[in-house]
ZATORDREN-36431 format. One line per field, with one value per atom (N, C-alpha, C): residue number from 1; residue in one letter; atom name; x, y, z. Coordinates in steps of 0.02 Angstrom, whole numbers, plus 50000, padded with zeros to 5 digits. Example, Ala and Ser with C-alpha at 12.3 -4.5 7.8 and 13.67 -1.06 7.14 Angstrom:
<rs>
pos: c(1,1,1,2,2,2)
code: c(A,A,A,S,S,S)
site: c(N,CA,C,N,CA,C)
px: c(50660,50615,50660,50642,50684,50645)
py: c(49716,49775,49835,49888,49947,50002)
pz: c(50390,50390,50390,50354,50357,50394)
</rs>
This chain:
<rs>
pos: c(1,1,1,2,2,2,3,3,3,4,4,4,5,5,5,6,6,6,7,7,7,8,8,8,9,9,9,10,10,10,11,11,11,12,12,12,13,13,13,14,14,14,15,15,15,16,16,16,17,17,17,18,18,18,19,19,19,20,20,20,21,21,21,22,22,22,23,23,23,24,24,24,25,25,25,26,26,26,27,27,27,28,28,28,29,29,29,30,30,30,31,31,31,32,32,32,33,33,33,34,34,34,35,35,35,36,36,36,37,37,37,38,38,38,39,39,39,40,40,40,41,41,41,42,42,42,43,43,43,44,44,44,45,45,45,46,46,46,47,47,47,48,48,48,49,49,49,50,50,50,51,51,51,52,52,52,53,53,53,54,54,54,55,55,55,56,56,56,57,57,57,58,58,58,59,59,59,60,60,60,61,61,61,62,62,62,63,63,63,64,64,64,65,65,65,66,66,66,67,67,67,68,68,68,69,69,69,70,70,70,71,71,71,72,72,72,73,73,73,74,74,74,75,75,75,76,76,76,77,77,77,78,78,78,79,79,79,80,80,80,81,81,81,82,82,82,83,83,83,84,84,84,85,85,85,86,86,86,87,87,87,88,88,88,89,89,89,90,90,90,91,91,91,92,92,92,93,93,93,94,94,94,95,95,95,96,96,96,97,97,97,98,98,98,99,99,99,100,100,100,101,101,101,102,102,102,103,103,103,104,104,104,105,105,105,106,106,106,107,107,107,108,108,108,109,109,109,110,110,110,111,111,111,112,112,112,113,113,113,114,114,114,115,115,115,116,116,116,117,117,117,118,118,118,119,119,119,120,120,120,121,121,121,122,122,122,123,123,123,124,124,124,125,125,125,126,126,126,127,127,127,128,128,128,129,129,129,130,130,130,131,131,131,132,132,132,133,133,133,134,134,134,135,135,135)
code: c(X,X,X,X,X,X,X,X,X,X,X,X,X,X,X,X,X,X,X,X,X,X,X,X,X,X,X,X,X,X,X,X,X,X,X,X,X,X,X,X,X,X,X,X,X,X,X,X,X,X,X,X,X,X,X,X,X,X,X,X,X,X,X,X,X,X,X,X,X,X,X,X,X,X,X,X,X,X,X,X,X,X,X,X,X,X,X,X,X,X,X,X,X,X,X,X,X,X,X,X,X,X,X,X,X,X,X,X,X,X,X,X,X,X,X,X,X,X,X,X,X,X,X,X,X,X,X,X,X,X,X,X,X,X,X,X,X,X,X,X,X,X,X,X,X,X,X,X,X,X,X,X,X,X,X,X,X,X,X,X,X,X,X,X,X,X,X,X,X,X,X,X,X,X,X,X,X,X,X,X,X,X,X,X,X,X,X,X,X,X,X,X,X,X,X,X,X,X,X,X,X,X,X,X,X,X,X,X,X,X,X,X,X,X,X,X,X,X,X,X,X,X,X,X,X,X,X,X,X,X,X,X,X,X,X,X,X,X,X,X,X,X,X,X,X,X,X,X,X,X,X,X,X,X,X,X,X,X,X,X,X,X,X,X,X,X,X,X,X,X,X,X,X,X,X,X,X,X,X,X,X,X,X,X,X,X,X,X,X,X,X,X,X,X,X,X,X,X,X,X,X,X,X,X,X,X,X,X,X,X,X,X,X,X,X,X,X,X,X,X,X,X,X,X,X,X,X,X,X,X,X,X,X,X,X,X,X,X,X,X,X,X,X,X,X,X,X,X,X,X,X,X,X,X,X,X,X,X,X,X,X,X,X,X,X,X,X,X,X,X,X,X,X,X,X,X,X,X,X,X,X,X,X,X,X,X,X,X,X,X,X,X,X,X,X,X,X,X,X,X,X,X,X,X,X)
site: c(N,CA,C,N,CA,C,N,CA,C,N,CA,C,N,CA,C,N,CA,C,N,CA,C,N,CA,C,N,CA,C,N,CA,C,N,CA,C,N,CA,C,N,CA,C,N,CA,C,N,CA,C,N,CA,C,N,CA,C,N,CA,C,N,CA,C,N,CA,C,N,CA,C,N,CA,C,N,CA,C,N,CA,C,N,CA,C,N,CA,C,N,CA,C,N,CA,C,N,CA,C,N,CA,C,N,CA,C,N,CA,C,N,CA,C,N,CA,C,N,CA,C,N,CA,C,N,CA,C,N,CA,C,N,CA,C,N,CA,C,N,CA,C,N,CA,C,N,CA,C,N,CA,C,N,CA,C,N,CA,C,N,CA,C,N,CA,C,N,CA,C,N,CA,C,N,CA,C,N,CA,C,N,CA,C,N,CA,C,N,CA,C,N,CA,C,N,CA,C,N,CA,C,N,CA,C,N,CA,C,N,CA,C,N,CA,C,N,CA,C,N,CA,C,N,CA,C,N,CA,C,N,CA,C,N,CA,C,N,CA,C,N,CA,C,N,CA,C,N,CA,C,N,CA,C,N,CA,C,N,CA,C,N,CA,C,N,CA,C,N,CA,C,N,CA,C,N,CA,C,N,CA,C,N,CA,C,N,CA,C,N,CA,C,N,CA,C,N,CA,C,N,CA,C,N,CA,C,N,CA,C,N,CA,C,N,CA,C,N,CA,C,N,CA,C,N,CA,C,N,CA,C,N,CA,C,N,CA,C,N,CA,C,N,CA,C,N,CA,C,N,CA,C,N,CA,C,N,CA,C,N,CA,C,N,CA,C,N,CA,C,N,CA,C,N,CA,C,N,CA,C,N,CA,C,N,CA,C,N,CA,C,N,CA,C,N,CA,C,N,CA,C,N,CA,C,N,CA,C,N,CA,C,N,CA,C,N,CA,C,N,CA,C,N,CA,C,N,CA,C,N,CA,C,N,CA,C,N,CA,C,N,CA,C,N,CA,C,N,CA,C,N,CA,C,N,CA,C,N,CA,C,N,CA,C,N,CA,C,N,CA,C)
px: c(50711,50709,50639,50628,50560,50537,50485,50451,50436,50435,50427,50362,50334,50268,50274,50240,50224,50166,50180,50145,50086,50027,49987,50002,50008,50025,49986,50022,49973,49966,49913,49910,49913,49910,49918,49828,49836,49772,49757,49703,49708,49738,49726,49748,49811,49856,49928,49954,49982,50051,50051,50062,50094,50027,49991,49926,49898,49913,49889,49904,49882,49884,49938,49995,50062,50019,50033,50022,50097,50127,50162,50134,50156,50135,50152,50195,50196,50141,50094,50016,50006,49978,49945,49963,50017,50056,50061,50023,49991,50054,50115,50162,50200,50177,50217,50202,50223,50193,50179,50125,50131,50175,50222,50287,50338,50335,50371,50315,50266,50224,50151,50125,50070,50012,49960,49902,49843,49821,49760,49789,49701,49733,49735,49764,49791,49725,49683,49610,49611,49634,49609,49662,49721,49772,49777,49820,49855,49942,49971,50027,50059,50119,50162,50120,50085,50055,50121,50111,50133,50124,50154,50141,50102,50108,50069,49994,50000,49936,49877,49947,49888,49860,49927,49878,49816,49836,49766,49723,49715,49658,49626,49664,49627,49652,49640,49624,49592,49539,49473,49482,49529,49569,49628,49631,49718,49777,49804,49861,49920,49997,50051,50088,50147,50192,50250,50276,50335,50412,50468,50510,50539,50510,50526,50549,50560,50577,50538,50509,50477,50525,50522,50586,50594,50549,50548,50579,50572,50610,50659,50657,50720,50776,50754,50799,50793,50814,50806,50833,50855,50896,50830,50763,50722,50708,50704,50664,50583,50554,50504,50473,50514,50497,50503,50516,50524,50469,50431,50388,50332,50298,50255,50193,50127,50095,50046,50059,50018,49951,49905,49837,49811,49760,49725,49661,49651,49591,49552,49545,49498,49494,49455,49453,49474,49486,49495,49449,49366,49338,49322,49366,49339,49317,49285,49231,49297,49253,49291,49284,49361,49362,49301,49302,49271,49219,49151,49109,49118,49139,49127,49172,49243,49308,49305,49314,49285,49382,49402,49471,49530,49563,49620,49612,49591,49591,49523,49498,49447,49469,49520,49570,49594,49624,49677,49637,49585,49536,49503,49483,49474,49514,49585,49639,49662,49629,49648,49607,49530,49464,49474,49532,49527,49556,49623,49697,49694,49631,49619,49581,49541,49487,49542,49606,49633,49650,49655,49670,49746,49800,49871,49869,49811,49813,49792,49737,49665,49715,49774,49789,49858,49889,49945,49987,50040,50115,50112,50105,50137,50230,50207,50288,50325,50362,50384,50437,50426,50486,50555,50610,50677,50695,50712,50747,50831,50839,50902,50943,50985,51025,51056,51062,51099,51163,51221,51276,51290)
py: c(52390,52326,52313,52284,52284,52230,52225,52153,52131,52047,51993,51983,51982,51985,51899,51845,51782,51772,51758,51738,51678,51677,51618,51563,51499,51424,51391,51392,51393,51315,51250,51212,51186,51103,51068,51056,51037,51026,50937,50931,50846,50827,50850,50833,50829,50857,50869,50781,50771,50718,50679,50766,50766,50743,50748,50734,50681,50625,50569,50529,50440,50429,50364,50345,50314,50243,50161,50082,50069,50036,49988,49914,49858,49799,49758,49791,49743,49759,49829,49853,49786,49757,49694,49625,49602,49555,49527,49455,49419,49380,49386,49360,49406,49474,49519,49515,49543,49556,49652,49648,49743,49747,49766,49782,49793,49738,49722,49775,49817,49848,49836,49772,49759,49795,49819,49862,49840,49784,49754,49656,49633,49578,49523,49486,49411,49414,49369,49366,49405,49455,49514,49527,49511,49529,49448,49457,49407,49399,49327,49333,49358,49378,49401,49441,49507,49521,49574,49591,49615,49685,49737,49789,49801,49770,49760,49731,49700,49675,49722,49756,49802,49859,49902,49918,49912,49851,49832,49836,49826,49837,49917,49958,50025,50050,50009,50065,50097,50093,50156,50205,50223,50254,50290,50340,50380,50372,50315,50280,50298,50278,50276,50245,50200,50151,50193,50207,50225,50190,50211,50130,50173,50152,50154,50096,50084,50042,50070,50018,50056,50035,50063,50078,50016,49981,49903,49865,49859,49823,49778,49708,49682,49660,49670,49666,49725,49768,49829,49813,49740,49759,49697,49663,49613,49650,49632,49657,49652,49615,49586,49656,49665,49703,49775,49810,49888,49903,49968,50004,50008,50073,50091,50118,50114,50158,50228,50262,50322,50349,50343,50333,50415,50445,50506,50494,50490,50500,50531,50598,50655,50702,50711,50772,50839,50868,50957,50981,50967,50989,50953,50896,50869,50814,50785,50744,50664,50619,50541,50539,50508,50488,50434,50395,50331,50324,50333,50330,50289,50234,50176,50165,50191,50200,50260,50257,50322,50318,50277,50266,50234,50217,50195,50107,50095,50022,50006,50050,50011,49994,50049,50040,49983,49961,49899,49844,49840,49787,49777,49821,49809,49783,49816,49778,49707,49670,49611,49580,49581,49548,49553,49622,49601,49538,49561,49526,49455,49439,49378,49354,49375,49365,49355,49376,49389,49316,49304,49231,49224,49254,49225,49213,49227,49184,49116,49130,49072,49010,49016,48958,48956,48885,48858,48867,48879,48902,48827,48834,48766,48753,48680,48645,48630,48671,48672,48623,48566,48497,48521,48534,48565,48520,48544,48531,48521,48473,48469,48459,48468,48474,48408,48380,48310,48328,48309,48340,48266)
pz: c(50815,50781,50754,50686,50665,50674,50673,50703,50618,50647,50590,50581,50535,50528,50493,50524,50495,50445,50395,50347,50368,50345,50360,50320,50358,50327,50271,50219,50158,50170,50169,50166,50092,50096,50033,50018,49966,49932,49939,49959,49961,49893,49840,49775,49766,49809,49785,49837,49807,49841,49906,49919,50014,50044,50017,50067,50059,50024,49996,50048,50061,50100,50103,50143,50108,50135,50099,50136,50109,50151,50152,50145,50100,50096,50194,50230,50284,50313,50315,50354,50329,50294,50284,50283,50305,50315,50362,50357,50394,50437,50410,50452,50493,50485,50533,50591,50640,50727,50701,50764,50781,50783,50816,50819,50754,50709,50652,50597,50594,50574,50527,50571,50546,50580,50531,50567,50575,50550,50547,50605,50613,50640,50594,50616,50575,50518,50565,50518,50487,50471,50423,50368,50368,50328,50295,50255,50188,50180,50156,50172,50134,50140,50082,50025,50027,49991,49944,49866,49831,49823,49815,49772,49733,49679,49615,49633,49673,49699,49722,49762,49811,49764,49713,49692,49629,49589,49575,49622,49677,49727,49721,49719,49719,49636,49592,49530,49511,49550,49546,49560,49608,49650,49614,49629,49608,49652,49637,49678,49636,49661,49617,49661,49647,49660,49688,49756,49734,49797,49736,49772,49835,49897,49942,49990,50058,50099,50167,50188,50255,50313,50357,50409,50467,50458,50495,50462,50387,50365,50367,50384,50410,50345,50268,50211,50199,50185,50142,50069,50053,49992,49961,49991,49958,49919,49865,49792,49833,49866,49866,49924,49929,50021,49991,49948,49900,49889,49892,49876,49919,49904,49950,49901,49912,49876,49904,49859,49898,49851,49901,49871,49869,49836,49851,49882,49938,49979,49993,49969,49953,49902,49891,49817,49854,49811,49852,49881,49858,49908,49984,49992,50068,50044,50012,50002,49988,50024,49979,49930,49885,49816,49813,49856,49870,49910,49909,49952,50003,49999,50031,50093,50058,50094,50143,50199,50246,50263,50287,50335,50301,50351,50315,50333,50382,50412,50344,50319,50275,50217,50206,50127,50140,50214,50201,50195,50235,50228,50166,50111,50044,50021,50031,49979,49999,50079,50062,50058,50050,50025,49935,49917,49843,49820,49851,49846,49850,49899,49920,49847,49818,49736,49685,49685,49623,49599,49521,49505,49532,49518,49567,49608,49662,49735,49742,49686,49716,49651,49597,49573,49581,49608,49636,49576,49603,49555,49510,49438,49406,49420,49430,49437,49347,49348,49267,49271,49208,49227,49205,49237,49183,49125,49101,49012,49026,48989,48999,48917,48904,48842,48852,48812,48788,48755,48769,48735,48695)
</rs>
């Protein structure tokens, strides 16, 4: 019987995909519990934060949107509660995209010191008067 000779495990390149780094909007969601999958503490996270939000937060960054559901989820069908983004956190050679950004608890903490700056937070929803048709 001939023996199997194993090939060595070709790894991914930080650059490729698989290696990027996945946030869910509940990591930062100031109304979740641990449990329900929040990663930062209260003080530190924001409520109901958006997708779109977060990633304006890292456009410096090579991020991309994609529609997922994270597995805590207690709607899976909220429009509001869909998508995940996955960031690139290192160049191929090792090094941070981001000097500044070393971790992941620092990514989330940027994105809600941004999130918190953006004008949709800091100005209150206008009350639009309805229109009504006169028949």
């Amino acid at each position: 019987m001939e023996k199997v000779l194993h090939q060595p495990i070709e790894y991914y390149k930080y650059s490729e995909k698989e290696r990027w780094i996945t946030i869910y909007p509940a990591y930062i969601n100031k109304d979740r519990t641990i449990p329900e999958g929040r990663r930062l503490n209260k003080s530190q996270c924001i409520s109901e934060p958006l997708i779109t939000e977060m990633l304006e937060a890292v456009k410096e960054m090579n991020a991309i949107i994609e529609d997922k559901v994270y597995c805590r989820e207690r709607d899976v069908f909220d429009s509001k509660c869909r998508g995940r983004i996955r960031i690139q956190f290192k160049n191929d050679e090792g090094s941070y995209v981001n000097d500044v950004i070393t971790s992941k608890k620092e990514l989330m903490k940027h994105m809600t010191t941004f999130i918190l700056k953006l004008k949709s937070r800091n100005q209150p929803l206008k009350k639009e008067k309805a229109h009504y048709i006169k028949k």
